[in-house]
N, C-alpha and C positions, 0 to 999 in steps of 0.2 A: 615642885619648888624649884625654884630658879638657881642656877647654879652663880657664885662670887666668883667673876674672874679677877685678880692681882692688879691693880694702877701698875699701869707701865710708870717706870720709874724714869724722868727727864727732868732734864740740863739744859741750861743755857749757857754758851761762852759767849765773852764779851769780846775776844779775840774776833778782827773783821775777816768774815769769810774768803776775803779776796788774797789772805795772805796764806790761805791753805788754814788746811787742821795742826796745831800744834800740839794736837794727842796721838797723831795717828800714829799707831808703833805698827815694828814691822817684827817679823820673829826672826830671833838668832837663835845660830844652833849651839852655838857658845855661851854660857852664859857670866857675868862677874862673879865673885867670888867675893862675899860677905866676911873682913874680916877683923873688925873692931868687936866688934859683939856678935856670940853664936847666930842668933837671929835681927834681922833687921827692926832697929827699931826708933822712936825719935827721941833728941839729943836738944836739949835747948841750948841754944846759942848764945853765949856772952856778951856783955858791954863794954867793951872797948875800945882804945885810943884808935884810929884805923890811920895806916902810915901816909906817906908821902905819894899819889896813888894816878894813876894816868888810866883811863878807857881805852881800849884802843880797837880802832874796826876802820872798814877798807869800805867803799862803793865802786862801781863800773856803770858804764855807758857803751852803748854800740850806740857810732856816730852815725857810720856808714859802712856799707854792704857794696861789695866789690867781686865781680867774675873776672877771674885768669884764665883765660882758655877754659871757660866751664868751671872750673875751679872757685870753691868762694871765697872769702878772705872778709876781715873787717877793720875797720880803723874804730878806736875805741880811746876813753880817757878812762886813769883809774885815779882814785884818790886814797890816804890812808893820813892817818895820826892819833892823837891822841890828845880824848876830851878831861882836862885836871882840873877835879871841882875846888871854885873859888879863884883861878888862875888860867881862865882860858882851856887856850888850846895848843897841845906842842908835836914837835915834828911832824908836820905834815904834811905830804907829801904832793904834786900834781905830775902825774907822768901820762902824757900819749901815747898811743901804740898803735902797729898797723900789724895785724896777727897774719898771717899768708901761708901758704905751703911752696910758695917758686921764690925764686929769688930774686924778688921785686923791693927795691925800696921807695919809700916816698919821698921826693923833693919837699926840704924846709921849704914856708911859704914867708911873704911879710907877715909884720903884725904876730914874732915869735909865735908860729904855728911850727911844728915841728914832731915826729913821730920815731918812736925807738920800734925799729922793726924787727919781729918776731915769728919764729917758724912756728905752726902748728903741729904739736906732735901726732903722728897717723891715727892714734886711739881716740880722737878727742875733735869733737865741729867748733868751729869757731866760739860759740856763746861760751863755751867749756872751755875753752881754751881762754879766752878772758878773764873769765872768774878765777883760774889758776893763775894768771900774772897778776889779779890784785889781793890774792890770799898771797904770793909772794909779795910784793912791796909789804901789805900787813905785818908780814916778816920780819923784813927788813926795818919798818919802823918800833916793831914792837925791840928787836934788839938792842936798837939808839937807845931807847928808853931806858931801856934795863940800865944800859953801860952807865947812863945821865943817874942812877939811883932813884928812878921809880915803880914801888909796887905796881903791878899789871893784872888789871882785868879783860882778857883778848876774845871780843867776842863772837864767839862759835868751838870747837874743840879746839884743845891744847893741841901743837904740830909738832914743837919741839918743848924742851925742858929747858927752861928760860930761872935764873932767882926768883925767886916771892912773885908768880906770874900763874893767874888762876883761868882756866878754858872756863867760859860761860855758853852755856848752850841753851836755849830757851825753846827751842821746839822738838820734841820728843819722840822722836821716830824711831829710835830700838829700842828694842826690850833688852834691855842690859842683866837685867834680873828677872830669875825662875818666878812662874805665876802663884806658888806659895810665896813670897818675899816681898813683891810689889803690889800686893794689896794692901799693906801697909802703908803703903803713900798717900792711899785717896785720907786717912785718918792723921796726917802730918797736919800741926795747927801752923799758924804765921810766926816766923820767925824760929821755928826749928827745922832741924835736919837730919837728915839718917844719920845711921851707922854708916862708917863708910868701906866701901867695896874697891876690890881691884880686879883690871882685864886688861893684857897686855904690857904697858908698860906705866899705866896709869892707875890713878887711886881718885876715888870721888864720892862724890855725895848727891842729894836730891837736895834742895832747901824749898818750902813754902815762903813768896811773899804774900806778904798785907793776909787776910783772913778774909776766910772765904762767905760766903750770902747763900741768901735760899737759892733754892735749884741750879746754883753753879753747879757745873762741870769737879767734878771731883778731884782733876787734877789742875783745879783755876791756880793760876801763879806759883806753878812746880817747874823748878828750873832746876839745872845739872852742873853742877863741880866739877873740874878737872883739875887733876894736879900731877906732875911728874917729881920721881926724885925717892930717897929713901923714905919707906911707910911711916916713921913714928913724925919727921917734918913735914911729910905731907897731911896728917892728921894735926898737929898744932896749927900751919898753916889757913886749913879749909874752916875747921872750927873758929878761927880770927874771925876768918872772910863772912861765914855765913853769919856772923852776931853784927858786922857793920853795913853791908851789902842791901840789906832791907831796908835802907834808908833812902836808897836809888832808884827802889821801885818805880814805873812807869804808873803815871796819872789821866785813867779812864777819859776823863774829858778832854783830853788835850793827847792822846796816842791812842789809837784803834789797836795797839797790840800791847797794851796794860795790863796788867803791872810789868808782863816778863819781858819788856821792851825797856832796858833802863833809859831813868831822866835824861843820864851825860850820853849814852850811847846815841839815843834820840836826835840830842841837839847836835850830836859831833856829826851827825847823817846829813844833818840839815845844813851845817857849814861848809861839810865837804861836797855836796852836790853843789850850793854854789861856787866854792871856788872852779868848780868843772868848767865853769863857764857856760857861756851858749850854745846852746847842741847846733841853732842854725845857725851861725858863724863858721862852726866847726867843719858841718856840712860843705859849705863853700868852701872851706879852706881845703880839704879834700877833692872836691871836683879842680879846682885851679892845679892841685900836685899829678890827678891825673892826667890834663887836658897838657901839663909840661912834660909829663912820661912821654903821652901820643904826637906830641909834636917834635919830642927828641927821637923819638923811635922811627917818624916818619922825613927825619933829614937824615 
């Protein structure tokens, strides 16, 4: 008699391959600390009014790639602001930059081309070094905001402790909780949320968007909370956010990183790459500030 081996058990995500795994966790030897309720478990989220509220996220470009004596360097644009549904788009930012290790600056060109130049710190290669000067402007505009009186969703992890200003994290790479505790996620239905946990100086939550289908990925539309600040406001806070927040879900047909790509975030991506401008203009504008360094250097 033939022996029954088990159906491998499979998933699909709908997340497009090309943006990576947003399951893939890595292990901490740390783990958060569960502490609303003894064990983790879900919370259904509330219906209400959601405030006055701004998205806010950054983009980057490397325009061009530059050798100093061997040395690399980049000129790069970053964008940042903030997408407020029903009212646009505000504070937003466009800054150029020429990231370096010598002290080289770029000559403004016509046609208000022009670059805030920037040392690379020793620990970090250029593309790294980018991304840190547009998670700083995101900074920066996320604080305008605040001061302007808008609730804030900033997305990727909370940096600082900002008022009514929630970290959204959408792809999933630590294991922030013990492997008894987070098997409870894959059973979170749409529109509720954990128990919420603390590690370090932060308090957060897991939320399900939209509801999940056959052979999804068991953690299809599982995104991350962040909140900084006293436990019992950080708890009213996240609970707000997770009962209004599913309503920004990303939409399969129209985002390859649906649902946990929200609407406004999406569109604010799409605004702020164009305001970047044209990458080959840019280009040009670059080789004309070098070709003024070479010909200043060489009188």
């Amino acid at each position: 008699m033939k022996s029954i081996a088990a159906k491998p058990s499979i998933s699909v995500s709908e997340w497009v391959p090309s943006y990576g795994d947003p399951h893939q966790l890595e292990d901490e030897q740390e783990y958060a600390r569960v502490w609303e309720h003894e064990q983790l478990q879900a919370v259904d989220a509330p219906t209400c009014a959601r405030p006055r509220l701004a998205f806010v996220d950054g983009v980057r470009r490397a325009e061009a790639l530059l050798y100093l004596d061997q040395i690399s360097a980049v000129a790069g644009v970053l964008a940042a602001g903030g997408a407020v549904p029903g009212s646009g788009y505000a504070g937003v930012r466009v800054e150029r930059v020429f990231l370096r290790a010598a002290e080289v600056r770029l000559p403004s060109q016509p046609g208000g081309w022009s670059w805030r130049s920037l040392l690379i710190p020793p620990d970090l290669n250029a593309e790294l070094a980018l991304q840190r000067a547009m998670r700083e402007l995101e900074a920066e505009v996320a604080g305008t905001l605040a001061q302007e009186g808008y609730a804030l969703v900033l997305d990727g992890p909370l940096q600082k402790e900002l008022p009514r200003a929630v970290g959204y994290v959408k792809t999933q790479q630590r294991s922030l909780l013990p492997p008894e505790q987070s098997q409870a996620l894959a059973h979170l239905r749409g529109g509720q949320r954990t128990s919420l946990f603390a590690w370090g100086s932060k308090h957060g939550c897991y939320v399900r968007l939209g509801s999940g289908g056959d052979h999804q990925h068991p953690y299809h539309g599982l995104v991350r909370l962040e909140a900084m600040g006293e436990a019992e406001n950080c708890r009213q806070w996240l609970h707000e956010v997770a009962g209004w927040l599913p309503e920004f879900a990303g939409v399969a047909h129209l985002d390859p990183r649906a649902p946990q790509n929200l609407q406004p975030i999406a569109g604010l991506e799409k605004e702020l790459r164009r305001r970047c401008g044209d990458a080959g203009l840019a280009l040009r504008a670059v080789r004309q500030a070098v070709a003024q360094l070479q010909r200043a250097g060489a009188g």
